[in-house]
N, C-alpha and C positions, 0 to 999 in steps of 0.2 A: 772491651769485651773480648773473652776469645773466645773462639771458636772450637768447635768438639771432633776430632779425626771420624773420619771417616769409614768405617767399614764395612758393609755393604756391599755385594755384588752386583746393585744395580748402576744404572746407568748413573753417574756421580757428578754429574750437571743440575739435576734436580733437587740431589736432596743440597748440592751450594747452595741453590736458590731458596728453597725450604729454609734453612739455616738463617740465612742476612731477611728473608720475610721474618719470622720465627723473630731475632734481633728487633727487625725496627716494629712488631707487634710487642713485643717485650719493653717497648719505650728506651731501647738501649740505645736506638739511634732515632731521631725526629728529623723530619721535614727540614734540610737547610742543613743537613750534617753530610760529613764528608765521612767514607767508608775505609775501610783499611787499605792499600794496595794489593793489588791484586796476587804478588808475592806474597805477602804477609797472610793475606786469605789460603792462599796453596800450601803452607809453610803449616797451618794450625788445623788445617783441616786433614792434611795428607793426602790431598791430589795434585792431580795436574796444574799448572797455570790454564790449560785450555779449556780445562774442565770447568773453572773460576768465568774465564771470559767466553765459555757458552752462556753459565746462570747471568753474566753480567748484561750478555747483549739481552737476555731472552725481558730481564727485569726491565731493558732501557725500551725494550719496545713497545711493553705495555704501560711507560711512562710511570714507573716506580724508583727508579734512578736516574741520572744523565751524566754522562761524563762533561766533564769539562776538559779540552787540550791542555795540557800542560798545567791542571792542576790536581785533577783525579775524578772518582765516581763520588754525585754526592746524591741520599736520599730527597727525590724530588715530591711524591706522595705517599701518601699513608694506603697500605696495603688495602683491599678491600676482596668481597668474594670472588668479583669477578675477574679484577687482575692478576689473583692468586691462580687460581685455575689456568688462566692463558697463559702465564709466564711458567709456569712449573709443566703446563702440557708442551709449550715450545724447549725448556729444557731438556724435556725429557728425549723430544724428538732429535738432540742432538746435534744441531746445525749453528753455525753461530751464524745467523739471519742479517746480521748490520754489515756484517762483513764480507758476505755474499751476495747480498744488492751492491755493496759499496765498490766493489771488485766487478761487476759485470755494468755497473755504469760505466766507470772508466775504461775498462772495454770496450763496452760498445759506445761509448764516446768517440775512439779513435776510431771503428770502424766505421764509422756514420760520417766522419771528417774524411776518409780513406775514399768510401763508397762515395762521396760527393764530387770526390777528384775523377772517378772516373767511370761513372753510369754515363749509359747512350741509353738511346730510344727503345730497343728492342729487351737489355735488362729491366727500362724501367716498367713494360707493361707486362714482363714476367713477374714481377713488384708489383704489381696494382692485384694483377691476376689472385697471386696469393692473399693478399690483403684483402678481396672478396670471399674466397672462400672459408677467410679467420673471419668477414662479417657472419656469412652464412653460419658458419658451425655456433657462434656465440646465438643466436639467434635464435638457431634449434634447441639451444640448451644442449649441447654433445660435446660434454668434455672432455674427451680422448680426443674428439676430431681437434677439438680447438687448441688444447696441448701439441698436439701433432703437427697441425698447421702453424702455431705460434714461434717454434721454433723451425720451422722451414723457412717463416719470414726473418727471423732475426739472422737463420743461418746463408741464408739467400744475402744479406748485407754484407757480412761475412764474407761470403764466395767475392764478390764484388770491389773489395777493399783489395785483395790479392796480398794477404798477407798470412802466412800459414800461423805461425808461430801465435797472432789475437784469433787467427780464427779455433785454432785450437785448445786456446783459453778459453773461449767462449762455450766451444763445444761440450767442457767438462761440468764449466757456469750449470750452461744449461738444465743439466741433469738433476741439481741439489733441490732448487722449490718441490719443483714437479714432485718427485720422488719422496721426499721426506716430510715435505709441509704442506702441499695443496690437499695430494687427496686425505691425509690422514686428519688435516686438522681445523679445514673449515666447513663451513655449516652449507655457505649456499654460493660457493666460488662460481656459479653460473650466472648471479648478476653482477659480481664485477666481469666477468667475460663481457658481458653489454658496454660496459664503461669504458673499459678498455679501449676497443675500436677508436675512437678519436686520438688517443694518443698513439695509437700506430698510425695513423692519417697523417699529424704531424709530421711521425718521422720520416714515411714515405715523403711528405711534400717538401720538408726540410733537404731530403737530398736529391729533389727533382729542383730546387728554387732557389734553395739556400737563404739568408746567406749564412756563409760558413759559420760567421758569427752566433747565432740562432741554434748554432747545433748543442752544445754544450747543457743551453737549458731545456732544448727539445728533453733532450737524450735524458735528465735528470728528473724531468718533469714525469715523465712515462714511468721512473720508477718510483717516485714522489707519489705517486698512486695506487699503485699496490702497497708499499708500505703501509700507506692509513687506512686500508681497505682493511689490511692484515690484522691491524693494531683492534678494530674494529669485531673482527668475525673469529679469531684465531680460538677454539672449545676444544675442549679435553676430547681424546679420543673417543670415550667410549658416550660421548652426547651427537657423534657427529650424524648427517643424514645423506641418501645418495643423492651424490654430485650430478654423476654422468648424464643424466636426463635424457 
């Protein structure tokens, strides 16, 4: 199958996505097929490669594809109305989302490992401190406060690692959900806000208790949850309702 260039002034994430939907509804590709390379898709379409592995991340998160290491992307389900919508409104938003959790795990990985080397008593109940008022703010339904406070906690682990250069990775992490994919694109990110709390309890107690061991899938697991939360709630923009409460 090849694919049709591109031209268009819009965002050219979307209409990739569009396109390989568009494909495997056209029976070009089935369930169990492997997709062209991501070159070869940039190549026939005339864009970007990043342009390709936005629509590709946006399609794997609503479980329309999956990559496999080292052998490629292959169609994992058949399109349907609702994964069409999520994966074309996540395109559209621009972000490559797998890539972005994948990258702020492994950051805060090491800073969770760093922060365990050397929290005392007095850092850790400034850590608790925080981590009460991410319960409070999740609780009231106040999602500025709780964006707000969620990143003082993660940045507060951060300060504690004493490492500029992760904590400065972190800091820019930080910015991409919030910004481009919470408020624009879920329905009612205020009850994963409730959910949440337990896996920042982990992490706080993972680096009051350790052991070190434990931190890896702490750290993995906390983003193992918003992901499915995501894959879940993620609507077109213009169905979304107000978050903030």
């Amino acid at each position: 199958m090849s694919f049709q260039e591109i031209e268009e002034p819009k965002r050219k994430s979307s209409y990739v996505a569009q396109q390989i939907i568009d494909s495997i509804n056209n029976f070009e590709y089935e369930a169990g097929d492997r997709l062209p390379s991501e070159r070869k898709i940039a190549d026939q379409m005339g864009v970007s490669r990043n342009s390709v592995r936005e629509a590709l991340s946006a399609l794997q998160i609503v479980e329309i594809v999956e990559t496999k290491a080292g052998s490629g992307t292959y169609v994992k389900n058949l399109p349907n109305e609702v994964n069409i919508s999520n994966a074309l409104s996540m395109a559209q938003a621009g972000e490559d989302l797998l890539e972005v959790w994948e990258a702020r795990r492994e950051v805060e990985i090491a800073l969770v490992k760093l922060a365990w080397m050397r929290i005392d008593d007095e850092s850790l109940a400034e850590l608790q401190g925080i981590l009460n008022e991410l319960d409070t703010a999740a609780m009231d339904n106040n999602y500025s406060r709780y964006i707000e406070t969620n990143a003082r906690f993660h940045m507060k682990i951060a300060e504690l690692a004493e490492n500029s250069y992760l904590k400065d990775a972190l800091k820019a992490l930080l910015k991409v959900p919030e910004e481009h994919l919470l408020r624009d694109l879920v329905t009612d990110y205020t009850t994963y806000m409730k959910k949440s709390i337990p896996s920042h309890e982990d992490i706080l107690e993972v680096i009051a208790e350790g052991p070190k061991t434990r931190i890896d899938s702490v750290v993995t697991g906390h983003f193992q949850d918003l992901q499915n939360y995501l894959k879940q709630k993620i609507v077109p923009k213009n169905d979304k309702i107000n978050i903030e409460g």
